[in-house]
Z-matrix of the N, CA and C atoms (Angstrom, degrees):
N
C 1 1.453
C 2 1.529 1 107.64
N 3 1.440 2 117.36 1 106.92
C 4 1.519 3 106.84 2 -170.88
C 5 2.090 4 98.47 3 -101.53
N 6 0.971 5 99.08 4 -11.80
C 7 2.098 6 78.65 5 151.90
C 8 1.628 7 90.91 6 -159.16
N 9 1.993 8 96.41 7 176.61
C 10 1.492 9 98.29 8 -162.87
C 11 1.740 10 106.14 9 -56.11
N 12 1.495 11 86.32 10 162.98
C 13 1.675 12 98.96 11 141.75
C 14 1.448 13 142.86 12 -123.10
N 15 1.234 14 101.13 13 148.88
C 16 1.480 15 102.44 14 -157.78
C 17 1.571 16 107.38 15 87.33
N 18 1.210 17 113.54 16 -156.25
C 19 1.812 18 118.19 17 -171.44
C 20 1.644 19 109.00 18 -118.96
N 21 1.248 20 102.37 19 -24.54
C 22 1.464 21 125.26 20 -156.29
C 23 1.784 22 111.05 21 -75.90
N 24 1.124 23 135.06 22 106.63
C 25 1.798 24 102.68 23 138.00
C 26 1.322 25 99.07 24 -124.71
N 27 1.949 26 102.76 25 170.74
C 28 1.199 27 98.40 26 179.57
C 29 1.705 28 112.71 27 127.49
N 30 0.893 29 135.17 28 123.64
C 31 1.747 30 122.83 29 -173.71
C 32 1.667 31 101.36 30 -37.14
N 33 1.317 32 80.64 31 -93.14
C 34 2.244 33 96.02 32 -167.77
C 35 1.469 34 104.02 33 -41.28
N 36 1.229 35 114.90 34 -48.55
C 37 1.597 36 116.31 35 -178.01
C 38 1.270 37 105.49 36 -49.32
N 39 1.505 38 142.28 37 -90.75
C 40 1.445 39 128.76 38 154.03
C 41 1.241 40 156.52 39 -8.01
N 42 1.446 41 94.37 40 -23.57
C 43 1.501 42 115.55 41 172.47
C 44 1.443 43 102.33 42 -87.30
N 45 1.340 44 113.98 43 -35.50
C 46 1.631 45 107.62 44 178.33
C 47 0.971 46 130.69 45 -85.41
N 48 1.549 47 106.04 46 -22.21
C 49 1.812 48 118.42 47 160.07
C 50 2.144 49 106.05 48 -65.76
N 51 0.970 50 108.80 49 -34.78
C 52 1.429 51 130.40 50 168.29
C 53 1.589 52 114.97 51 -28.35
N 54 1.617 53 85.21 52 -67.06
C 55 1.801 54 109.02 53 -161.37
C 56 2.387 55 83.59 54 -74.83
N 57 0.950 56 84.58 55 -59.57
C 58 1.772 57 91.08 56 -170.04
C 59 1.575 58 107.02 57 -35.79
N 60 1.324 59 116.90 58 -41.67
C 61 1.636 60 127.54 59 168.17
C 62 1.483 61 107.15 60 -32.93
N 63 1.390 62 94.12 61 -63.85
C 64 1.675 63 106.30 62 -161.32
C 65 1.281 64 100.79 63 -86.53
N 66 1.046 65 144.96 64 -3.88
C 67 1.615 66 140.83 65 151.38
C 68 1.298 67 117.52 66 -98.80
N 69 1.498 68 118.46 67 18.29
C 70 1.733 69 114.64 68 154.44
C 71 1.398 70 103.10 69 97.43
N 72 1.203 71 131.30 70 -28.70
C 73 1.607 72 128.66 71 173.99
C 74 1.242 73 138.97 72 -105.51
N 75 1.826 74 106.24 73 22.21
C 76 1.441 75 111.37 74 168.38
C 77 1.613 76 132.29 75 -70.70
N 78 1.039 77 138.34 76 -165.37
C 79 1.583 78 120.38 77 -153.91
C 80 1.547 79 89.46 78 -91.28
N 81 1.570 80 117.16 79 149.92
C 82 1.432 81 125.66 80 -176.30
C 83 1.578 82 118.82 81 -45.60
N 84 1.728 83 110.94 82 -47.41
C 85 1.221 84 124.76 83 -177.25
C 86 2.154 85 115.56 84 -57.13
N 87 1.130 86 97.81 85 -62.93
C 88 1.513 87 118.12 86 -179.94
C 89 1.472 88 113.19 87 -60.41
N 90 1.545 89 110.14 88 -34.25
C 91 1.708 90 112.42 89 156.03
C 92 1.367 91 129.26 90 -67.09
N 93 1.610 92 104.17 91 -38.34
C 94 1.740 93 100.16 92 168.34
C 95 1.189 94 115.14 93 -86.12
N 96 1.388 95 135.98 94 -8.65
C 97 1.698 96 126.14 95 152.20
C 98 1.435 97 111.69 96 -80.82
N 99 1.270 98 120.08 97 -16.07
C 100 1.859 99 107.75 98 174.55
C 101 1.814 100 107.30 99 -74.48
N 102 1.586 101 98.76 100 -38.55
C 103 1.135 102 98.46 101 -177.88
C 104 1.783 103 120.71 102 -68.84
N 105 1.183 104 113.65 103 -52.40
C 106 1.385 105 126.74 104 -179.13
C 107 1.787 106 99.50 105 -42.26
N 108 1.401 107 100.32 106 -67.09
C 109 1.887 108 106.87 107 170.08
C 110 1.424 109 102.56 108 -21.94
N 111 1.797 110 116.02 109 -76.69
C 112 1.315 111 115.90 110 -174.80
C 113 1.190 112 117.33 111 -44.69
N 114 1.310 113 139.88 112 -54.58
C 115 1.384 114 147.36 113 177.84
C 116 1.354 115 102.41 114 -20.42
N 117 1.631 116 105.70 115 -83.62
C 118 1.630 117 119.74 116 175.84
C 119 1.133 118 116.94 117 -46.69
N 120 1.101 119 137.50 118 -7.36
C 121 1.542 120 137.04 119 -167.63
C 122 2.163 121 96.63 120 -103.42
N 123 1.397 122 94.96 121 -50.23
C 124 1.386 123 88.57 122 -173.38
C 125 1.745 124 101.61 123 -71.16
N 126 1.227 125 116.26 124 -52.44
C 127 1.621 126 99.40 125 -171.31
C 128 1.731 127 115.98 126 -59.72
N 129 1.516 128 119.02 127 -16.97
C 130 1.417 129 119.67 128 177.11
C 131 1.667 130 89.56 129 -76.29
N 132 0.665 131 131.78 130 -35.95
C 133 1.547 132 131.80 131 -163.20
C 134 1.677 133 114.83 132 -88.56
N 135 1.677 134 109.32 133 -3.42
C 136 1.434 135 127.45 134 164.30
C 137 1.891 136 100.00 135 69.76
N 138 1.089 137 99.47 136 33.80
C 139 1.888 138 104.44 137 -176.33
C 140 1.407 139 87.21 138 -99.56
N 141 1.518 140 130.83 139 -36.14
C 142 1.161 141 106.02 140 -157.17
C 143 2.082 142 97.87 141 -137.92
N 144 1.067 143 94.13 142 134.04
C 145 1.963 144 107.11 143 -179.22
C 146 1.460 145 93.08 144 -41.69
N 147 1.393 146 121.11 145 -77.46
C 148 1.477 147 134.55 146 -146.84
C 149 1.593 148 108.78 147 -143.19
N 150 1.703 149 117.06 148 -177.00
C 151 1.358 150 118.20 149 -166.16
C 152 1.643 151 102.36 150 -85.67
N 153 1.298 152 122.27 151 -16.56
C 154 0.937 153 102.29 152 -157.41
C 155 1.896 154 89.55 153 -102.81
N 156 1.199 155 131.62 154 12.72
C 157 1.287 156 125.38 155 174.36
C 158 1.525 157 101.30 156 -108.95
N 159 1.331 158 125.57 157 -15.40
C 160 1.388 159 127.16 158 -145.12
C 161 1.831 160 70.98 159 -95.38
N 162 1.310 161 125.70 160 -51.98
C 163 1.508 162 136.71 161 -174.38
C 164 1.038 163 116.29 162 -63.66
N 165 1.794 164 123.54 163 -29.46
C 166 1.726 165 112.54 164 146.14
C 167 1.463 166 124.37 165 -55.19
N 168 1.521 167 126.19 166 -57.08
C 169 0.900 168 128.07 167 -179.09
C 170 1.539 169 127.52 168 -43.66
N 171 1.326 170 107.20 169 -49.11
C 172 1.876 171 121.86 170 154.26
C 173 0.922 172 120.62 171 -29.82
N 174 1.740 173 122.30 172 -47.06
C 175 0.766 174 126.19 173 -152.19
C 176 1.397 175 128.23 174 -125.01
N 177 1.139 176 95.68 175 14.35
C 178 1.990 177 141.03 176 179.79
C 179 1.898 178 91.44 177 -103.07
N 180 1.358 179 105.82 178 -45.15
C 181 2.090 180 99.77 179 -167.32
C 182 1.235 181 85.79 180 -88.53
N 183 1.385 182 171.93 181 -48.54
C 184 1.213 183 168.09 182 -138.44
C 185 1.765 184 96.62 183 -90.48
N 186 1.050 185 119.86 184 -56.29
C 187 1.454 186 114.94 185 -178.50
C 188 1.446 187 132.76 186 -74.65
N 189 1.347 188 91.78 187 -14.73
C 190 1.597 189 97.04 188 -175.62
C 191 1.838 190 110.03 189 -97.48
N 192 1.566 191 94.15 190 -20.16
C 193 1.422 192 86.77 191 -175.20
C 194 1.648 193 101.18 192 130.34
N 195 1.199 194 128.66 193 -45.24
C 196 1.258 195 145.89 194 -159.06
C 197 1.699 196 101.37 195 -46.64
N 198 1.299 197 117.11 196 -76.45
C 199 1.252 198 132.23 197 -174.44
C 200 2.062 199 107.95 198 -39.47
N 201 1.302 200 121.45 199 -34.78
C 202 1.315 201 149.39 200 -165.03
C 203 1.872 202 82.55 201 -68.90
N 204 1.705 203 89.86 202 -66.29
C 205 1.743 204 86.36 203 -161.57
C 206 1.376 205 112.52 204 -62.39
N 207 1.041 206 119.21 205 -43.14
C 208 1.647 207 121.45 206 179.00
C 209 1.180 208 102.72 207 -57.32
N 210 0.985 209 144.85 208 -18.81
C 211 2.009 210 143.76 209 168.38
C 212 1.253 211 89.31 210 -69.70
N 213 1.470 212 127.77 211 -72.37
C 214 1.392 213 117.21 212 -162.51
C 215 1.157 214 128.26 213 -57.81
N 216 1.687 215 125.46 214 -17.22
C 217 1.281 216 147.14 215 167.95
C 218 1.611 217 84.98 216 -65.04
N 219 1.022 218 134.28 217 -73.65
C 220 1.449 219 140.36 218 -146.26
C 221 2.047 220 93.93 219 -58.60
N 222 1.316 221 94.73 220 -66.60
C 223 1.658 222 85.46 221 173.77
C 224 1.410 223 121.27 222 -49.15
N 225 1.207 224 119.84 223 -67.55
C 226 1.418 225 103.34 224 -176.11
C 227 1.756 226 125.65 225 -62.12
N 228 1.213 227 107.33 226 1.76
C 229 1.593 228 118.23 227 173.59
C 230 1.601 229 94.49 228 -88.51
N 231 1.068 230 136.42 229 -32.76
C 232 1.533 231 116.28 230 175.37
C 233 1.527 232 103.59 231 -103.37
N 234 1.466 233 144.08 232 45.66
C 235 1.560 234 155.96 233 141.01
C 236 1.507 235 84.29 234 105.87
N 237 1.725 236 150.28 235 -14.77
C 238 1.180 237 134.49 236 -158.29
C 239 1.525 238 117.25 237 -53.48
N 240 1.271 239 123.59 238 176.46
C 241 1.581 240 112.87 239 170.21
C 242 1.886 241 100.22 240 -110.79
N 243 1.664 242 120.70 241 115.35
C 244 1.214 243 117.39 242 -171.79
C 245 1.756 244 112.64 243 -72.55
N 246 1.522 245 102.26 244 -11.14
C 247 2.113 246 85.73 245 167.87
C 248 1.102 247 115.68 246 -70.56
N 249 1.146 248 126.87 247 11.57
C 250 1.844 249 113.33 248 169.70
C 251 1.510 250 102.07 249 -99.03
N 252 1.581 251 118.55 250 25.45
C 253 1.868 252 111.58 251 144.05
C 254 1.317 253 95.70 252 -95.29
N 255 1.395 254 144.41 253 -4.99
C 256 1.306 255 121.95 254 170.82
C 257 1.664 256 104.75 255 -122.45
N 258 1.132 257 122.01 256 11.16
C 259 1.637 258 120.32 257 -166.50
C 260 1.857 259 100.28 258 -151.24
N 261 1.259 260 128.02 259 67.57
C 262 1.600 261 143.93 260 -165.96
C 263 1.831 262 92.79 261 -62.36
N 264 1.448 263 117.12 262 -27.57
C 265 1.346 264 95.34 263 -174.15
C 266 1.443 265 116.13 264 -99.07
N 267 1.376 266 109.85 265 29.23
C 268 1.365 267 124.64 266 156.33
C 269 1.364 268 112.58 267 -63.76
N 270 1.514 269 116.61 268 -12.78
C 271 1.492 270 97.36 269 -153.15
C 272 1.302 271 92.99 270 -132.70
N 273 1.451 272 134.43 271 150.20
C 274 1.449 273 139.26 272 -126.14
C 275 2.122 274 85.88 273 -82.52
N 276 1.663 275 82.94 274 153.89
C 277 1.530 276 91.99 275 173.76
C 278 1.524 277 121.28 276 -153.90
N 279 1.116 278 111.11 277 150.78
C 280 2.152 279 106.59 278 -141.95
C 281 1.649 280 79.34 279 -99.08
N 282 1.224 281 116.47 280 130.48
C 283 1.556 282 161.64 281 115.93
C 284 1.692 283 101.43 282 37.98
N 285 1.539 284 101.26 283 -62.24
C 286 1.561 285 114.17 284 -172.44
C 287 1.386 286 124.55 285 -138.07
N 288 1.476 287 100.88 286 155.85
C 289 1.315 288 86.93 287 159.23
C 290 1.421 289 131.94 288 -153.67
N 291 1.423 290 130.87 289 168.91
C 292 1.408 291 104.49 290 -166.29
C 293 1.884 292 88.19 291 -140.04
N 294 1.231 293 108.82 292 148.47
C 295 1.669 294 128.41 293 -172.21
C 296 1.987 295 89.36 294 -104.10
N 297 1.412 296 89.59 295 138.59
C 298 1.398 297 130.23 296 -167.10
C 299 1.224 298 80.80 297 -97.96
N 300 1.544 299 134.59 298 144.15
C 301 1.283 300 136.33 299 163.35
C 302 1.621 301 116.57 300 -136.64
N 303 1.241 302 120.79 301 165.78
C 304 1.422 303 138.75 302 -176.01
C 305 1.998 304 113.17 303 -87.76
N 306 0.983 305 102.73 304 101.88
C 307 1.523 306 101.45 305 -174.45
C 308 1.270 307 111.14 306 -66.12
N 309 1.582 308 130.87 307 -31.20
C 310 1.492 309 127.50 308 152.54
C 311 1.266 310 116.97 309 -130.78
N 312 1.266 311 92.70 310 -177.50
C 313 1.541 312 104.47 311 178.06
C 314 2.028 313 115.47 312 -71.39
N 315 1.162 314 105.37 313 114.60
C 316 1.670 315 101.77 314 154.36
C 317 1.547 316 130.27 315 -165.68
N 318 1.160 317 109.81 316 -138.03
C 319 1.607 318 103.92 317 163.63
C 320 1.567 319 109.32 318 -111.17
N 321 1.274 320 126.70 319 145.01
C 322 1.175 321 116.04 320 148.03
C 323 1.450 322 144.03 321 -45.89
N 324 0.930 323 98.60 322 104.17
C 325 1.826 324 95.39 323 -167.45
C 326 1.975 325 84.81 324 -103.36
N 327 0.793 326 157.19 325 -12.55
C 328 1.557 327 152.46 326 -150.66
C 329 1.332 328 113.26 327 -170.64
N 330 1.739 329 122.10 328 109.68
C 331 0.955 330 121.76 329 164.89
C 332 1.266 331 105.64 330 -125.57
N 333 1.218 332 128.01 331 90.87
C 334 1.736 333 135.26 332 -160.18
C 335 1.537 334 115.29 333 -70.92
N 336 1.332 335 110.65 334 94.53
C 337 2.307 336 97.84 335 173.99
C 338 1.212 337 113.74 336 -42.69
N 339 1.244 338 122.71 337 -51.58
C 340 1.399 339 133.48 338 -154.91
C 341 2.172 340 93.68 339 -65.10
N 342 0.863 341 98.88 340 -37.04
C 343 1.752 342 98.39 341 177.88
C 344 1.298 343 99.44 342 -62.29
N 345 1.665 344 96.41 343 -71.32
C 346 1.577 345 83.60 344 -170.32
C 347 1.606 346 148.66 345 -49.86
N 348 1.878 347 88.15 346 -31.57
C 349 1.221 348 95.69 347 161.50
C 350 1.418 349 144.82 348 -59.41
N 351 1.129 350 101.60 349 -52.26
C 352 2.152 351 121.62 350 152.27
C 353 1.560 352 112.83 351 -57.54
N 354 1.653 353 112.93 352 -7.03
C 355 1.770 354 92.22 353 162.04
C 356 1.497 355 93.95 354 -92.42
N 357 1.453 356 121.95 355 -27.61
C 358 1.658 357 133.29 356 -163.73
C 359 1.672 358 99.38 357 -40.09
N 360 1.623 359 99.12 358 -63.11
C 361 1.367 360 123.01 359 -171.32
C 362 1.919 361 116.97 360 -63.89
N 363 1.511 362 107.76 361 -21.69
C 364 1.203 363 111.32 362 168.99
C 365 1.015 364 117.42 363 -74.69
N 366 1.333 365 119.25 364 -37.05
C 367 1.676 366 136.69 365 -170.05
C 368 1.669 367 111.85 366 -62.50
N 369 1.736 368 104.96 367 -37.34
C 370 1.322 369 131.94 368 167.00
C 371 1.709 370 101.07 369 102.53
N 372 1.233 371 111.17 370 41.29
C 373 1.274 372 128.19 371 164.63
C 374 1.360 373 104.52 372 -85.44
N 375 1.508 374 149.55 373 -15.06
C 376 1.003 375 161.88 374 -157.87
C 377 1.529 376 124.36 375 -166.05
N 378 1.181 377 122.55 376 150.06
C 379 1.676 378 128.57 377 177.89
C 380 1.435 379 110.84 378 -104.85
N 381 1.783 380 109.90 379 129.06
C 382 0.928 381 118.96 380 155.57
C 383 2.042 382 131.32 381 -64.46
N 384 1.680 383 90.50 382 -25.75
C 385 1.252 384 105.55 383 -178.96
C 386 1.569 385 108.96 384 -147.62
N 387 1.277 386 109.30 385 154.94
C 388 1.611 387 120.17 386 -159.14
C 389 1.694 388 101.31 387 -56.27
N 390 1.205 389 110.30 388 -34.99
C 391 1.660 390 119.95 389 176.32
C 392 1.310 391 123.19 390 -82.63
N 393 1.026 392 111.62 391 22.28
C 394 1.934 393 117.99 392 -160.58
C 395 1.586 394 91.07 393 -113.65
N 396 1.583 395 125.97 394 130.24
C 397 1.121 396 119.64 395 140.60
C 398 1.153 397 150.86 396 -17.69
N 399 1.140 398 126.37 397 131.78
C 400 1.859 399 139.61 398 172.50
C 401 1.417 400 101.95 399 -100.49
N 402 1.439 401 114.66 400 122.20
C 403 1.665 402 122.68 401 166.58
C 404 1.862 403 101.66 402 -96.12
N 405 1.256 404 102.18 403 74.99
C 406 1.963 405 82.56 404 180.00
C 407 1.231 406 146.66 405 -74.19
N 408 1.925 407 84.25 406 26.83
C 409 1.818 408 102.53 407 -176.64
C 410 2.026 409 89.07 408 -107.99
N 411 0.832 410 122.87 409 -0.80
C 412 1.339 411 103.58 410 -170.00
C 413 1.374 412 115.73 411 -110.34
N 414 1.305 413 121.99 412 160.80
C 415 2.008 414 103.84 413 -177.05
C 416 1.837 415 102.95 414 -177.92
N 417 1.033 416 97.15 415 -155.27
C 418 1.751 417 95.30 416 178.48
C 419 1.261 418 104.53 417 -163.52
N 420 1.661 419 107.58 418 137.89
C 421 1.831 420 108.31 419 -161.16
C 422 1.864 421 85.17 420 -116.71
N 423 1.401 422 104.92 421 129.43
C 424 1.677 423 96.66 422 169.49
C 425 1.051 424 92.37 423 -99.78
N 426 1.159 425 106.74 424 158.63
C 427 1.780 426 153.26 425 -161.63
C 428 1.194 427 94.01 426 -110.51
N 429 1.289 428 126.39 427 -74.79
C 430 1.661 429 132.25 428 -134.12
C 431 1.731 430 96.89 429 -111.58
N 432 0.978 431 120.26 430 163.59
C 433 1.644 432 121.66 431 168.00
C 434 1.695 433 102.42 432 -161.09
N 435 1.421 434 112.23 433 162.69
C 436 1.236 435 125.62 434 177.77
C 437 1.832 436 119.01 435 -36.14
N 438 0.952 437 128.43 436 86.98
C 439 1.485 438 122.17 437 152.84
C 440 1.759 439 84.73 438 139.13
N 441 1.514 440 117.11 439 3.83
C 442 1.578 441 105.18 440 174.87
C 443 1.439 442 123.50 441 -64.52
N 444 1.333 443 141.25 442 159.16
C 445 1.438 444 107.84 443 172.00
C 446 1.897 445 100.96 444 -117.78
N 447 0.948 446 113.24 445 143.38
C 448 1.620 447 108.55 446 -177.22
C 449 1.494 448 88.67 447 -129.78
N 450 1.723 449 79.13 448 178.89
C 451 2.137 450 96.03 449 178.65
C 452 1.535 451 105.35 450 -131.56
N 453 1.115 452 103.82 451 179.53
C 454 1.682 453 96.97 452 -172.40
C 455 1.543 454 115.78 453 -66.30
N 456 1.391 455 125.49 454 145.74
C 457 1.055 456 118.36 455 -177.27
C 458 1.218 457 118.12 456 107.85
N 459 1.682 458 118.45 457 -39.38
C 460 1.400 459 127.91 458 177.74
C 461 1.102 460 142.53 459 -62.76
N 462 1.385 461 126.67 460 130.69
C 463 1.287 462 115.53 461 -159.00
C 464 1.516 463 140.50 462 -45.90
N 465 1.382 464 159.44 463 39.85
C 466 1.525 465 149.89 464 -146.75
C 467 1.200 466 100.80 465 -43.98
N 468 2.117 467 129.78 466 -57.71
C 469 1.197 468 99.87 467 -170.26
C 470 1.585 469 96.28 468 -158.71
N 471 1.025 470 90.21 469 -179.15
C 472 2.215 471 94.17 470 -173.86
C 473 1.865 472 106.51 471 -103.73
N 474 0.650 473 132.40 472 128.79
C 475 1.618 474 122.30 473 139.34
C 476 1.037 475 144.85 474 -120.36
N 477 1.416 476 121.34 475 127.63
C 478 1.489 477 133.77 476 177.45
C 479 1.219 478 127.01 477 -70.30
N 480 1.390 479 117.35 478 123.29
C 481 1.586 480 119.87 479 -174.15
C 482 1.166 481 120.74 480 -126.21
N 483 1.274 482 115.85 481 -170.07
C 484 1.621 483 114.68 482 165.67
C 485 1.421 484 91.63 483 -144.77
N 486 1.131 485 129.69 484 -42.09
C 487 1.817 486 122.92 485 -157.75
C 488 1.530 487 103.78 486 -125.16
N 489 1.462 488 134.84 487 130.02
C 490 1.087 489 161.00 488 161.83
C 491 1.924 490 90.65 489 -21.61
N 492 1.274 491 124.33 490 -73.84
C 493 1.333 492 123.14 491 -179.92
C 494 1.589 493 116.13 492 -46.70
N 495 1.295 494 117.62 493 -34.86
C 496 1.348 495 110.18 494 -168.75
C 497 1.954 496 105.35 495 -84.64
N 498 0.967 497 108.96 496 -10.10
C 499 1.699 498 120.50 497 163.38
C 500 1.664 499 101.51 498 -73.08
N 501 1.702 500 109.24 499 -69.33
C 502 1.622 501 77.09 500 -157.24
C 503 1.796 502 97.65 501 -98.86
N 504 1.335 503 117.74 502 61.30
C 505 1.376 504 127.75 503 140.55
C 506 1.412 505 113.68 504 -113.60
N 507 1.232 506 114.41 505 5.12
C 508 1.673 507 108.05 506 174.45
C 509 1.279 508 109.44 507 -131.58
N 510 1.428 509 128.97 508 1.83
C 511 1.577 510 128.58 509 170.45
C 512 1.217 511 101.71 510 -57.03
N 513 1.973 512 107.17 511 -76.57
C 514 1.677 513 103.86 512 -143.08
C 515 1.661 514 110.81 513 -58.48
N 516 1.588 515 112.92 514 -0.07
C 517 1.651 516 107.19 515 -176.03
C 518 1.397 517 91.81 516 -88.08
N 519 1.579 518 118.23 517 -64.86
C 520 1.360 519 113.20 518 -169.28
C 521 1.449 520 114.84 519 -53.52
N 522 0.990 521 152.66 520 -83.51
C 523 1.633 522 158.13 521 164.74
C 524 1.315 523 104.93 522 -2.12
N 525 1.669 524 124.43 523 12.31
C 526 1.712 525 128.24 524 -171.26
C 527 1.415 526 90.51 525 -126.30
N 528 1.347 527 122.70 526 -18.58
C 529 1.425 528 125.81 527 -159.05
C 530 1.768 529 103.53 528 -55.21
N 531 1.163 530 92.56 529 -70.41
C 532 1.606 531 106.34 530 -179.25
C 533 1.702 532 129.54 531 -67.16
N 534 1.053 533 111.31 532 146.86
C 535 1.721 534 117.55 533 172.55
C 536 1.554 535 109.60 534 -139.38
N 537 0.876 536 98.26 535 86.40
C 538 1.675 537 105.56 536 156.93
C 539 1.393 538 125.73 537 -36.37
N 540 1.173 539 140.35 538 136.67
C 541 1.944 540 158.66 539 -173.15
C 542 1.224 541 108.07 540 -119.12
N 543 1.221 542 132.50 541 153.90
C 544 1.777 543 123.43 542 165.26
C 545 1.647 544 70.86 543 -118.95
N 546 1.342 545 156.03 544 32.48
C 547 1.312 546 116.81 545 136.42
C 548 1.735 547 97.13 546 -116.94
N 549 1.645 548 105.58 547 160.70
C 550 1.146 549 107.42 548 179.91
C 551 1.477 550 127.30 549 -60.09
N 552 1.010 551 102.99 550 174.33
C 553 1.688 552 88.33 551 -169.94
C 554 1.447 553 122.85 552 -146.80
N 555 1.495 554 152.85 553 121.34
C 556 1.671 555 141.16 554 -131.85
C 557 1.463 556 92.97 555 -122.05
N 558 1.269 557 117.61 556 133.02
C 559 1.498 558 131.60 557 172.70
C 560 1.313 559 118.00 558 -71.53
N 561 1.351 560 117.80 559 125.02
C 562 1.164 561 112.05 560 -157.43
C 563 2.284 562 101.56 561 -63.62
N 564 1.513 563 92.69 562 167.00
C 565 2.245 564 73.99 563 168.56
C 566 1.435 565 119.03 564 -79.43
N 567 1.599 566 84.95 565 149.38
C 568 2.086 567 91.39 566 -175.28
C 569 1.482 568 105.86 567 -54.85
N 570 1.277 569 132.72 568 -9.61
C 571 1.488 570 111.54 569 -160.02
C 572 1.884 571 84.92 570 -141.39
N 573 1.285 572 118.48 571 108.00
C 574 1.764 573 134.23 572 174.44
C 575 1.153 574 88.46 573 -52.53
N 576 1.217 575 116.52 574 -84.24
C 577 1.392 576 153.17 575 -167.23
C 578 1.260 577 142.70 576 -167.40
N 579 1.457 578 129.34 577 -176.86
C 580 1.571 579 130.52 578 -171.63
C 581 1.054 580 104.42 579 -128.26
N 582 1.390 581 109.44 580 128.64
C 583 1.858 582 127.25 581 143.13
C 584 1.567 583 123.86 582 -75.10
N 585 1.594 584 93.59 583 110.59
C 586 1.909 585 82.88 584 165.46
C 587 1.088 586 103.24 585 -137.15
């Protein structure tokens, strides 16, 4: 994965890019790898002949509602409360926030996961170690991705906080994420290829 997918990291942040999946309006990229996943999952699982029936069926439970309820079954089977697929501020949310910005104008040529992720984990969206805290109100929404073009000033990305420390332990990684181009620039495709 050479930058994120989807917009989201972060508990709540993900969970809401999550719920948006299964109600038809999650980000283009993270829907055609949830879906493709599903594909392979139903034809290994003999539910579905081929890709292009396994990709109706997906796409028959996503529209009707179906896929939504079986989440909410899934939450309330582990004690969760299922109105936060219709009520997102059920679910914890960090204090502040501060916008990541573009020092000039260009294209994205570099939106690095691996940054974002290691600011994710500074922020305390993530553990370095099995004993380390989870903040599951805090996260990071990208803005910008490979081949976007912005101008100075513009947003790359948001972050959610709660504590003054957990900002500037996750700037100087994140603020490396990106590299700007003054020529345009083409994203590589979400899917290289397959091993079977």
């Amino acid at each position: 994965m050479d930058q994120p997918l989807g917009t989201e990291v972060g508990n709540a942040n993900e969970m809401i890019e999550s719920i948006a999946i299964l109600k038809g309006d999650g980000p283009e990229d993270t829907t055609e790898l949830t879906l493709r996943l599903g594909e392979e999952m139903l034809i290994l699982g003999g539910v579905a002949v081929d890709r292009d029936d396994a990709r109706s069926q997906l796409d028959s439970v996503v529209a009707s509602g179906a896929a939504l309820d079986v989440f909410a079954r899934v939450i309330e089977a582990q004690g969760g409360d299922p109105r936060v697929l219709d009520d997102q501020s059920l679910l914890p949310s960090a204090d502040h926030l501060f916008t990541v910005v573009a020092e000039r104008s260009g294209f994205v040529e570099r939106c690095d996961a691996l940054s974002v992720g290691r600011s994710a984990v500074r922020l305390g969206a993530g553990r370095q170690a099995k004993e380390d805290d989870v903040d599951p109100a805090v996260g990071i929404t990208v803005l910008a991705k490979v081949g976007d073009e912005v101008a100075a000033g513009d947003a790359l990305a948001t972050v959610s906080y709660n504590t003054d420390d957990q900002l500037t332990a996750c700037l100087p990684v994140l603020e490396t994420a990106w590299i700007l181009s003054d020529e345009p620039q083409t994203p590589l495709p979400l899917i290289l290829g397959e091993v079977r």
